[in-house]
CHARMM internal coordinates of N, CA and C (Angstrom, degrees):
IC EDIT
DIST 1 N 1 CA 1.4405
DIST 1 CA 1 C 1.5238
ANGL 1 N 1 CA 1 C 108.99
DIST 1 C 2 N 1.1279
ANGL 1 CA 1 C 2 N 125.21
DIHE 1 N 1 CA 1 C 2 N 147.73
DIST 2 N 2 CA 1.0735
ANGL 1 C 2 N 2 CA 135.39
DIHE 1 CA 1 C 2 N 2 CA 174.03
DIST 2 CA 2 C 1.4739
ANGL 2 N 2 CA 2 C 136.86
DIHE 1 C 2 N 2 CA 2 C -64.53
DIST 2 C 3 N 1.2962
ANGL 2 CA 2 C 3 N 137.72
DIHE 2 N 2 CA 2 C 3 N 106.08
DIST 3 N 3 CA 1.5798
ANGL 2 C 3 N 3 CA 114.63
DIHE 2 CA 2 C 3 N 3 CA -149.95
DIST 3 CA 3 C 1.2841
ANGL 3 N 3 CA 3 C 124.78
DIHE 2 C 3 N 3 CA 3 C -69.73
DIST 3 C 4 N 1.1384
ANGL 3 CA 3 C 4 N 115.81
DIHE 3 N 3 CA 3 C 4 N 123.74
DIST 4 N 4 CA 1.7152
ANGL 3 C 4 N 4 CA 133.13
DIHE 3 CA 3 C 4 N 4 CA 154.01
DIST 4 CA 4 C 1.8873
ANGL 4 N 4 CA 4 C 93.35
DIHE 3 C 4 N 4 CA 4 C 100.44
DIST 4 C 5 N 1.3289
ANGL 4 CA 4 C 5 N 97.80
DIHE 4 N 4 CA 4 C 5 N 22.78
DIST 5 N 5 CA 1.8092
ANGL 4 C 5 N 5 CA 99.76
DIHE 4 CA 4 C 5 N 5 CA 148.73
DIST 5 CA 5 C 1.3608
ANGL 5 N 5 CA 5 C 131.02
DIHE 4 C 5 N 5 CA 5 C -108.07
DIST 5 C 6 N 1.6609
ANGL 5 CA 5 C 6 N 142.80
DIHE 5 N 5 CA 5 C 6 N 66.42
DIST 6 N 6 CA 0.8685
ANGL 5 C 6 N 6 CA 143.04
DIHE 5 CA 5 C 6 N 6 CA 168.06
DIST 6 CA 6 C 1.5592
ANGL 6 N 6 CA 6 C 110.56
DIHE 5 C 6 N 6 CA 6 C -17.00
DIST 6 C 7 N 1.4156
ANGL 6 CA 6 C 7 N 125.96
DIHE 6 N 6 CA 6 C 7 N 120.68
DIST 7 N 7 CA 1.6173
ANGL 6 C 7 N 7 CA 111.07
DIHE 6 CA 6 C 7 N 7 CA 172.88
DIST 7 CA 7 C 1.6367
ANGL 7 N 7 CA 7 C 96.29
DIHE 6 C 7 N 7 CA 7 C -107.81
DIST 7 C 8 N 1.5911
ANGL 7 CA 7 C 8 N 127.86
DIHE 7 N 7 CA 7 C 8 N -42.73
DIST 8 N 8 CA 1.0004
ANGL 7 C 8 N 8 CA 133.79
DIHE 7 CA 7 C 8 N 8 CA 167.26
DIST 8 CA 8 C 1.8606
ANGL 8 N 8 CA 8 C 133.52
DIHE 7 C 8 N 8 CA 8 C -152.19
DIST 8 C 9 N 1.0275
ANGL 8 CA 8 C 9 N 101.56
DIHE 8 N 8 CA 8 C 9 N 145.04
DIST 9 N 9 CA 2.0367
ANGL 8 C 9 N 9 CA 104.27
DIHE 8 CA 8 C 9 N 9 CA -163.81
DIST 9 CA 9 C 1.5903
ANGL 9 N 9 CA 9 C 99.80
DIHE 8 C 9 N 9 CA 9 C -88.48
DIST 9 C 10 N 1.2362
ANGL 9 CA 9 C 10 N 114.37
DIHE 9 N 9 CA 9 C 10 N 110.65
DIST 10 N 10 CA 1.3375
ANGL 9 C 10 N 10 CA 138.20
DIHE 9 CA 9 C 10 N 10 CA -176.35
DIST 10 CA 10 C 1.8950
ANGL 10 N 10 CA 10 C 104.85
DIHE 9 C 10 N 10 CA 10 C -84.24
DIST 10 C 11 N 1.3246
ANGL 10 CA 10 C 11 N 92.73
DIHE 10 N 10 CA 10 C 11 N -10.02
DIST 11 N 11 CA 1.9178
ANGL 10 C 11 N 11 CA 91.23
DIHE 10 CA 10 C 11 N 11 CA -165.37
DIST 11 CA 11 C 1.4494
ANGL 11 N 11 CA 11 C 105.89
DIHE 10 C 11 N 11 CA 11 C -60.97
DIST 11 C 12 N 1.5698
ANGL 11 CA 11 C 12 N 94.95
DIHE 11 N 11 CA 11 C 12 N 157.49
DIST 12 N 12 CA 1.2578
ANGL 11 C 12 N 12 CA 99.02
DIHE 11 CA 11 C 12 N 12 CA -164.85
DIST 12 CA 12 C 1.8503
ANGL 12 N 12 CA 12 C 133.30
DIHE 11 C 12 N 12 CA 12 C 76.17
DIST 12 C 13 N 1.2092
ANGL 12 CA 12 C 13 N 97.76
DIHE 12 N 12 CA 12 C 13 N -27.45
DIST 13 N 13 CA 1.4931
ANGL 12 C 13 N 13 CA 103.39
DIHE 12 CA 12 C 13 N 13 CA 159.80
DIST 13 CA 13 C 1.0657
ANGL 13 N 13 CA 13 C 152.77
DIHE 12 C 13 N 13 CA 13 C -49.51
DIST 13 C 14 N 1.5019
ANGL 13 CA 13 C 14 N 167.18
DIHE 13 N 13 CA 13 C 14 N -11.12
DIST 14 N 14 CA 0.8689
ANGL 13 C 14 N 14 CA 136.17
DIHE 13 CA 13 C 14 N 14 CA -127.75
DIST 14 CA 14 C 1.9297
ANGL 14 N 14 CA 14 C 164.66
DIHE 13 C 14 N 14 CA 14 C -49.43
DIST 14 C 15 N 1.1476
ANGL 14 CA 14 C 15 N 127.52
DIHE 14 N 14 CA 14 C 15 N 137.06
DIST 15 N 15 CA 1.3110
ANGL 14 C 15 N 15 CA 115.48
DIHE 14 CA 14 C 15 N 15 CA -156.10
DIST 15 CA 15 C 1.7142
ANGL 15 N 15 CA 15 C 111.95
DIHE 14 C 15 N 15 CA 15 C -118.19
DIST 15 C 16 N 1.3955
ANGL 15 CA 15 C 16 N 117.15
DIHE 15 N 15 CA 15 C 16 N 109.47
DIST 16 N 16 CA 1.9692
ANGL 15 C 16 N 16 CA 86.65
DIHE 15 CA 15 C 16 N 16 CA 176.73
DIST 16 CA 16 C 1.3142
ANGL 16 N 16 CA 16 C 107.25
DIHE 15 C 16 N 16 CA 16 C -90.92
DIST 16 C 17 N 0.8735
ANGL 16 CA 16 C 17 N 126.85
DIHE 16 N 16 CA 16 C 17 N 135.13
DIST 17 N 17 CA 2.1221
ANGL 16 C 17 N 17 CA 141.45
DIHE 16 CA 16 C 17 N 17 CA 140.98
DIST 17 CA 17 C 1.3574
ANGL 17 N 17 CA 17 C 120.99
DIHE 16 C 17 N 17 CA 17 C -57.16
DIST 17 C 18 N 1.4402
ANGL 17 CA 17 C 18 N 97.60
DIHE 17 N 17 CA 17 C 18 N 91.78
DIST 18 N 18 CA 1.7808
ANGL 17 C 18 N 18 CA 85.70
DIHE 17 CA 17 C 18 N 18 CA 171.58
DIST 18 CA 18 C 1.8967
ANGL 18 N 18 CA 18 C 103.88
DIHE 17 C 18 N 18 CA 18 C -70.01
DIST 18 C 19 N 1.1348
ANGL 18 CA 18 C 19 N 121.31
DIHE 18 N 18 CA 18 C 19 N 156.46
DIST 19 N 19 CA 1.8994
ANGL 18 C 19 N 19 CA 111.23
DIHE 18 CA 18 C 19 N 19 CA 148.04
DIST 19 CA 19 C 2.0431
ANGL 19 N 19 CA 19 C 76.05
DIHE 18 C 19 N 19 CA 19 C 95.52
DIST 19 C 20 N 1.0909
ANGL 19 CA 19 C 20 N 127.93
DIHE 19 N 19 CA 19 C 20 N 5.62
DIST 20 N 20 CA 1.4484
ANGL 19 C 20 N 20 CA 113.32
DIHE 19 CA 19 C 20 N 20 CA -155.78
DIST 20 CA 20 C 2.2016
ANGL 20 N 20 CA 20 C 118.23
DIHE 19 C 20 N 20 CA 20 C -85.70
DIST 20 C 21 N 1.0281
ANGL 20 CA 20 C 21 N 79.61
DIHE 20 N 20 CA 20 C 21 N 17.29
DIST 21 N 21 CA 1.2720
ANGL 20 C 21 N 21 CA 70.52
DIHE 20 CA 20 C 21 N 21 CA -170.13
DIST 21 CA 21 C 1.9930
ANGL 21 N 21 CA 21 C 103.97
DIHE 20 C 21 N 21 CA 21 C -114.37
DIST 21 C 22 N 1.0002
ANGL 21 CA 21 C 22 N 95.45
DIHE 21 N 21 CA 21 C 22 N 0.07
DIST 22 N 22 CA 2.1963
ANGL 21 C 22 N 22 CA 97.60
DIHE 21 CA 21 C 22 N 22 CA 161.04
DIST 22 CA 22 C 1.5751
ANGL 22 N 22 CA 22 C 100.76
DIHE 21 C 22 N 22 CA 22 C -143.50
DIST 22 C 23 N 1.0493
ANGL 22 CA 22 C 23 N 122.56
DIHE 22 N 22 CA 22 C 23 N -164.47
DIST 23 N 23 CA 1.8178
ANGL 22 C 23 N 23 CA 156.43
DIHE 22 CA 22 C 23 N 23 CA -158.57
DIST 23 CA 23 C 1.4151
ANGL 23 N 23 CA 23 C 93.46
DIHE 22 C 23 N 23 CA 23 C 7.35
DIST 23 C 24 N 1.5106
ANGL 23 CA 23 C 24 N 106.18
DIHE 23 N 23 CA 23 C 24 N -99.82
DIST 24 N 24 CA 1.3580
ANGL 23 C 24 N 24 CA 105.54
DIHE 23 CA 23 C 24 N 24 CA -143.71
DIST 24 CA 24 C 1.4476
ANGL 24 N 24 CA 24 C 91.55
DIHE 23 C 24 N 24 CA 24 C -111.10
DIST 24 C 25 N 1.5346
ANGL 24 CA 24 C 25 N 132.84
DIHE 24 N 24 CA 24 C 25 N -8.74
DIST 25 N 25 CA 1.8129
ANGL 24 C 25 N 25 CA 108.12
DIHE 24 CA 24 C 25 N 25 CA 154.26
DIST 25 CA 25 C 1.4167
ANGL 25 N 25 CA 25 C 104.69
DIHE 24 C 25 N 25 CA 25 C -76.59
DIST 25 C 26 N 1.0666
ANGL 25 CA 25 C 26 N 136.09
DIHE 25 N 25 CA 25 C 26 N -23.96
DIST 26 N 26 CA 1.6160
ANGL 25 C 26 N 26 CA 123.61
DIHE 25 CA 25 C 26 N 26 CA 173.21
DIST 26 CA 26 C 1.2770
ANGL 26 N 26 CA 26 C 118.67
DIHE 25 C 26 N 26 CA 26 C -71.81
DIST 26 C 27 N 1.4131
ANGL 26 CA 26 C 27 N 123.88
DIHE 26 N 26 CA 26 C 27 N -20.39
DIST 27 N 27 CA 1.7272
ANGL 26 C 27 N 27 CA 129.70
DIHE 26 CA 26 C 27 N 27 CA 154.83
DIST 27 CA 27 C 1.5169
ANGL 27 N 27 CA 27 C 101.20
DIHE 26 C 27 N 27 CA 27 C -52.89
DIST 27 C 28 N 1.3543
ANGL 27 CA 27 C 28 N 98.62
DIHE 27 N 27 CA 27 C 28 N -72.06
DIST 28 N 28 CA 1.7239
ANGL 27 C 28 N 28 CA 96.96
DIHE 27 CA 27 C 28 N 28 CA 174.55
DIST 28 CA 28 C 1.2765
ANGL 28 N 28 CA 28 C 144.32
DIHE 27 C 28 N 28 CA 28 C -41.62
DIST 28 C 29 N 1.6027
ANGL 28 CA 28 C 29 N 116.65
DIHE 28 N 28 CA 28 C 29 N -39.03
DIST 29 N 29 CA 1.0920
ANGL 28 C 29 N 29 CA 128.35
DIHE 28 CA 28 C 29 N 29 CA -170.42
DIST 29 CA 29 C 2.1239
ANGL 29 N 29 CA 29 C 95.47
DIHE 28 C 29 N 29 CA 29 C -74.35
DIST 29 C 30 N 1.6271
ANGL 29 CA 29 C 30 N 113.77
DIHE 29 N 29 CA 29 C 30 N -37.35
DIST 30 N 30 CA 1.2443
ANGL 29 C 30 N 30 CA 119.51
DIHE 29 CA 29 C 30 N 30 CA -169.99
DIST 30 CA 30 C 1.8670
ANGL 30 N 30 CA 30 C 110.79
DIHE 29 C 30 N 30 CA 30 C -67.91
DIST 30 C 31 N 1.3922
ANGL 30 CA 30 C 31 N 99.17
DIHE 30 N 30 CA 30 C 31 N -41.11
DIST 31 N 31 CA 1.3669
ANGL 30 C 31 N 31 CA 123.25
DIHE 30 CA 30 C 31 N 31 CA 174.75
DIST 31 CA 31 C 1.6696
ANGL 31 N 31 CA 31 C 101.61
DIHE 30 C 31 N 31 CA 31 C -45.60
DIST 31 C 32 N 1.2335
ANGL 31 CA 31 C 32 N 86.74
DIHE 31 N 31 CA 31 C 32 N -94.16
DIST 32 N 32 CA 1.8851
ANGL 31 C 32 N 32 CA 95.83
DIHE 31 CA 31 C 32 N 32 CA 172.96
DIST 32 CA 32 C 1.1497
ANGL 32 N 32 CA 32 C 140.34
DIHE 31 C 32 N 32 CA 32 C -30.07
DIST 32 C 33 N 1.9478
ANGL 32 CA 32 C 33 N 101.53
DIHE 32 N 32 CA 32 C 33 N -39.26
DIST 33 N 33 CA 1.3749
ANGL 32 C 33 N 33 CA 102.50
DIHE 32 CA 32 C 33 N 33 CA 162.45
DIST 33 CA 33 C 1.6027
ANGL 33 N 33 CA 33 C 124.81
DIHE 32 C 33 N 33 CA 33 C -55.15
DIST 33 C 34 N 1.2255
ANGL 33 CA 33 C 34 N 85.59
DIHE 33 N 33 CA 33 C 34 N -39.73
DIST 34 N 34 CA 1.7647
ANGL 33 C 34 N 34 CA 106.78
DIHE 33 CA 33 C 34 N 34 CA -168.69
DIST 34 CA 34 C 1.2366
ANGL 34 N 34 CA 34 C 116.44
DIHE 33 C 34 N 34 CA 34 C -67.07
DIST 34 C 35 N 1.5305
ANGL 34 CA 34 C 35 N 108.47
DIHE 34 N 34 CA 34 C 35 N -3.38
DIST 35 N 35 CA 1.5653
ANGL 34 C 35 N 35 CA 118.61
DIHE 34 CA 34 C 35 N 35 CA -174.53
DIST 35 CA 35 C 1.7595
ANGL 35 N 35 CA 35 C 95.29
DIHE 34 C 35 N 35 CA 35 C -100.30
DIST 35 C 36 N 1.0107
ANGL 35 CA 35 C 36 N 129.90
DIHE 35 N 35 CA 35 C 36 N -6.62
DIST 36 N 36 CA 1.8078
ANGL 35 C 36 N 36 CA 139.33
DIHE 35 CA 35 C 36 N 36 CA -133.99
DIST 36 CA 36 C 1.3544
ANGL 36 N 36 CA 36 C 135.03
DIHE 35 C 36 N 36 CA 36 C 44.73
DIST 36 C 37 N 1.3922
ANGL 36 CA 36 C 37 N 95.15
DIHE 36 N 36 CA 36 C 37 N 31.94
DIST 37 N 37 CA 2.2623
ANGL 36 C 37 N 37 CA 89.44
DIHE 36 CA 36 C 37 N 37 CA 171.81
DIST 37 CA 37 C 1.3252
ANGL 37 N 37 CA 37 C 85.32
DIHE 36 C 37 N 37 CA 37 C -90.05
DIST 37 C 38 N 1.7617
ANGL 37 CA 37 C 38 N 70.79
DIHE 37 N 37 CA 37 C 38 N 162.38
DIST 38 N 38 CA 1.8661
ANGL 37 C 38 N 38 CA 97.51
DIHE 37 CA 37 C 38 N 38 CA 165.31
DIST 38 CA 38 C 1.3001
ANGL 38 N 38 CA 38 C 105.91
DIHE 37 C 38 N 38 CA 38 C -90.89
DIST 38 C 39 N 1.7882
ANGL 38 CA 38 C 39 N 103.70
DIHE 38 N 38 CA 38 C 39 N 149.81
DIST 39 N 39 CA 1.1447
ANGL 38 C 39 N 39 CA 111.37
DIHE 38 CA 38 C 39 N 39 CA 173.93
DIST 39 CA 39 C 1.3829
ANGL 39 N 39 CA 39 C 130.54
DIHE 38 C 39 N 39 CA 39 C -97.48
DIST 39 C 40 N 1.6384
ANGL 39 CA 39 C 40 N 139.79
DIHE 39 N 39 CA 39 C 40 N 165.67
DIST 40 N 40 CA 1.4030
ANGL 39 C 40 N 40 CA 148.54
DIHE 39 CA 39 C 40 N 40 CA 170.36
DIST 40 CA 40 C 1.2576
ANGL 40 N 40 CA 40 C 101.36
DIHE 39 C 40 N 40 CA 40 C -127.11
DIST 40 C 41 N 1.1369
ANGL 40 CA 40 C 41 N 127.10
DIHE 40 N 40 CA 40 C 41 N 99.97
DIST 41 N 41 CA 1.6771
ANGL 40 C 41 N 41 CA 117.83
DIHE 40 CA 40 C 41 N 41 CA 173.86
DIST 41 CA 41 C 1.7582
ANGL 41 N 41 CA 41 C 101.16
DIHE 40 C 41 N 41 CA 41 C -98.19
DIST 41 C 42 N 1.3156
ANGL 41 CA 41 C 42 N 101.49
DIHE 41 N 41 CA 41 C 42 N 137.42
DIST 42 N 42 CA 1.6739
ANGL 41 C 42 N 42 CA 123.69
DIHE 41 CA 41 C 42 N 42 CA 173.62
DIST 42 CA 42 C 1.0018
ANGL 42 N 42 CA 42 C 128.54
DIHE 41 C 42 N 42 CA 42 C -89.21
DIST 42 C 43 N 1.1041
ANGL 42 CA 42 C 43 N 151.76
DIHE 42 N 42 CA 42 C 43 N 44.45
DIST 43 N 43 CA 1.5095
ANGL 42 C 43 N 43 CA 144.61
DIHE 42 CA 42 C 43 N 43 CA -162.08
DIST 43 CA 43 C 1.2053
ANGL 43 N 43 CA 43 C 114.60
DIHE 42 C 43 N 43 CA 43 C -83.31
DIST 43 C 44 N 1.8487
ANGL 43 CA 43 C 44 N 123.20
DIHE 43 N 43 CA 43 C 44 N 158.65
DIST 44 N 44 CA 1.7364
ANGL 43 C 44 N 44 CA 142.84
DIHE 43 CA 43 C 44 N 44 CA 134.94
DIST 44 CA 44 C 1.8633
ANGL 44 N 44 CA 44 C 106.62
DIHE 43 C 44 N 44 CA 44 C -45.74
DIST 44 C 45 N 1.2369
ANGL 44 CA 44 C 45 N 100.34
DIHE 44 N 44 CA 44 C 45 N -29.92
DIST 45 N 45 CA 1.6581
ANGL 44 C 45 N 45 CA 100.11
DIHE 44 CA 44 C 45 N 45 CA -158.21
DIST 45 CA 45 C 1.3297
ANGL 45 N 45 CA 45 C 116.02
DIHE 44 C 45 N 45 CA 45 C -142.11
DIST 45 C 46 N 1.7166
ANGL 45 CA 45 C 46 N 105.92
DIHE 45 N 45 CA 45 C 46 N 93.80
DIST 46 N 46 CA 1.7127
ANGL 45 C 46 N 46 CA 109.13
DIHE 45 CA 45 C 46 N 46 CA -172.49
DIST 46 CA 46 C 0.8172
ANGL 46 N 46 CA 46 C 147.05
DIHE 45 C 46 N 46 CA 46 C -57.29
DIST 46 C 47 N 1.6021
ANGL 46 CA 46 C 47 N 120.50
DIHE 46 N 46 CA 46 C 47 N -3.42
DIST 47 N 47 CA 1.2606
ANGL 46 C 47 N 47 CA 159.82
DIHE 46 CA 46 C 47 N 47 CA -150.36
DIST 47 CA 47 C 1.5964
ANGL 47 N 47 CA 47 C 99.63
DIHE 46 C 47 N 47 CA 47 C -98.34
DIST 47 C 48 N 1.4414
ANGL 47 CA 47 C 48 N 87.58
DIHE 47 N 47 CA 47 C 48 N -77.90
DIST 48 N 48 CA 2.2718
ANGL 47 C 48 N 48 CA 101.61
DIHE 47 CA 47 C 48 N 48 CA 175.20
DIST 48 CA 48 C 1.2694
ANGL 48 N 48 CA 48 C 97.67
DIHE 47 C 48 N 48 CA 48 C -65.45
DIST 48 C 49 N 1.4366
ANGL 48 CA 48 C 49 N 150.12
DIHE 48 N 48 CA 48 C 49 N -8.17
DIST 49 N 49 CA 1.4529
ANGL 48 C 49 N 49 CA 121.36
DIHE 48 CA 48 C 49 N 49 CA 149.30
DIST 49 CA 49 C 1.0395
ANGL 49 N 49 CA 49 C 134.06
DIHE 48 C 49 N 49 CA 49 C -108.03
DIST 49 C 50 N 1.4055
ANGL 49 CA 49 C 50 N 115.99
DIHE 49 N 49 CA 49 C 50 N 12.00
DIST 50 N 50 CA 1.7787
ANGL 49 C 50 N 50 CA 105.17
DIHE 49 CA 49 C 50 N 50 CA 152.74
DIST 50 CA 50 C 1.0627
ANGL 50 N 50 CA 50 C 89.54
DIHE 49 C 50 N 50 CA 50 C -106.40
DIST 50 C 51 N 1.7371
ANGL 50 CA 50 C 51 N 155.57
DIHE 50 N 50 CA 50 C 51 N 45.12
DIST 51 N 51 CA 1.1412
ANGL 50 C 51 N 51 CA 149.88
DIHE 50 CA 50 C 51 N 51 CA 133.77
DIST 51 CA 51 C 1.8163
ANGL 51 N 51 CA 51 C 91.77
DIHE 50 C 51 N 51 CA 51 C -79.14
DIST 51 C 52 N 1.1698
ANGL 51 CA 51 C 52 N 123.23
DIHE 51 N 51 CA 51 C 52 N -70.76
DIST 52 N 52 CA 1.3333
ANGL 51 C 52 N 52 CA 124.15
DIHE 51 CA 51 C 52 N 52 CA 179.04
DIST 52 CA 52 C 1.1718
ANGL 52 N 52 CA 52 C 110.68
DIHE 51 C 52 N 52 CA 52 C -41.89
DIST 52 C 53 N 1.1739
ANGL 52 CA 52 C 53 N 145.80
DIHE 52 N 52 CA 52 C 53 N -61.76
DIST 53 N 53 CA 1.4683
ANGL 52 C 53 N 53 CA 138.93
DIHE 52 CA 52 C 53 N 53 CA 178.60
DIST 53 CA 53 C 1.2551
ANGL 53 N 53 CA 53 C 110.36
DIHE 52 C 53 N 53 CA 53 C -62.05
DIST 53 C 54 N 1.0547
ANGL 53 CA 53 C 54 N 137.99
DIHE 53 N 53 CA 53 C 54 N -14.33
DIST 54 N 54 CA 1.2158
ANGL 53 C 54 N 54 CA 127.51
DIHE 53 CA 53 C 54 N 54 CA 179.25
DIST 54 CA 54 C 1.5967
ANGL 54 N 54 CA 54 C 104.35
DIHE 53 C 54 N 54 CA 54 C -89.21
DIST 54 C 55 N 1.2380
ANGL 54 CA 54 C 55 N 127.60
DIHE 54 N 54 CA 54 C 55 N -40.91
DIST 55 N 55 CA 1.3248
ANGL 54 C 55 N 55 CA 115.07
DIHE 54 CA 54 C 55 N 55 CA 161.30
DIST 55 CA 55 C 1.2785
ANGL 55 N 55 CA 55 C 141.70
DIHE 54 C 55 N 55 CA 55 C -65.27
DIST 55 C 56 N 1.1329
ANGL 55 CA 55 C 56 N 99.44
DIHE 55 N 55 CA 55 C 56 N -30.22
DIST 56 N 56 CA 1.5499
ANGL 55 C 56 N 56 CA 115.13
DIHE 55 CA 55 C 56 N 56 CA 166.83
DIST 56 CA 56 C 1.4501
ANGL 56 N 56 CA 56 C 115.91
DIHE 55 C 56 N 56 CA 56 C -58.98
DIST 56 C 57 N 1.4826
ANGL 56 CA 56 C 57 N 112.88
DIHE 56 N 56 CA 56 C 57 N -27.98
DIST 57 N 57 CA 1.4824
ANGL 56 C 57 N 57 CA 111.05
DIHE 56 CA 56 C 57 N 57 CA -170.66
DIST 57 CA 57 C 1.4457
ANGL 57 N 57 CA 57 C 106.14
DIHE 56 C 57 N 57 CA 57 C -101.73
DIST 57 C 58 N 1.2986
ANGL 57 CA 57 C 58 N 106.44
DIHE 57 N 57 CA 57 C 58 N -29.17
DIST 58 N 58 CA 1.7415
ANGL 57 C 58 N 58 CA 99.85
DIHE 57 CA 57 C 58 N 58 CA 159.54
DIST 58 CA 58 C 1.2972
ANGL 58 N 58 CA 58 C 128.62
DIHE 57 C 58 N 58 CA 58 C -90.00
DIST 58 C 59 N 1.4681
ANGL 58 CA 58 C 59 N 122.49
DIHE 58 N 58 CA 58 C 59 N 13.47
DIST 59 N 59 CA 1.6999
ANGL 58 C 59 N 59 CA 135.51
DIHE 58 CA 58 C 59 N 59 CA 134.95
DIST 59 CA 59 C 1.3226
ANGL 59 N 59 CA 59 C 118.96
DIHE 58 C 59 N 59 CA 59 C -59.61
DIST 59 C 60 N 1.4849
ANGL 59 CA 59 C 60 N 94.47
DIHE 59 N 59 CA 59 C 60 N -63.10
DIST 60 N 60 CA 1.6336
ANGL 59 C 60 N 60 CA 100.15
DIHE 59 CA 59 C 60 N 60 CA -166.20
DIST 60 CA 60 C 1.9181
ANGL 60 N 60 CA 60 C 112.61
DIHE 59 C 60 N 60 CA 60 C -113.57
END
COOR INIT
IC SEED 1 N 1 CA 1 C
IC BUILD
């Protein structure tokens, strides 16, 4: 998203990501955060997604 353009307020939401912890659920999961939902990340591999959540939450 572009900075300091709100397009829409996700707070309060929640969203799960399957695939979320590389490519394009980790676009998503960053996206979404950035909107304020909460996240559910899904992974094959538990490792790369509380690596992903953990960045995501110290982004957003």
């Amino acid at each position: 998203m572009l900075p300091g353009i709100k397009l829409f307020d996700l707070s309060g939401r929640t969203a799960l990501i399957t695939g979320g912890s590389k490519g394009l659920g980790e676009a998503m999961a960053a996206g979404l955060a950035s909107a304020g939902a909460n996240l559910m990340l899904v992974s094959r591999n538990e490792a790369e997604a509380k690596a992903t959540a953990a960045r995501v939450a110290e982004e957003y």
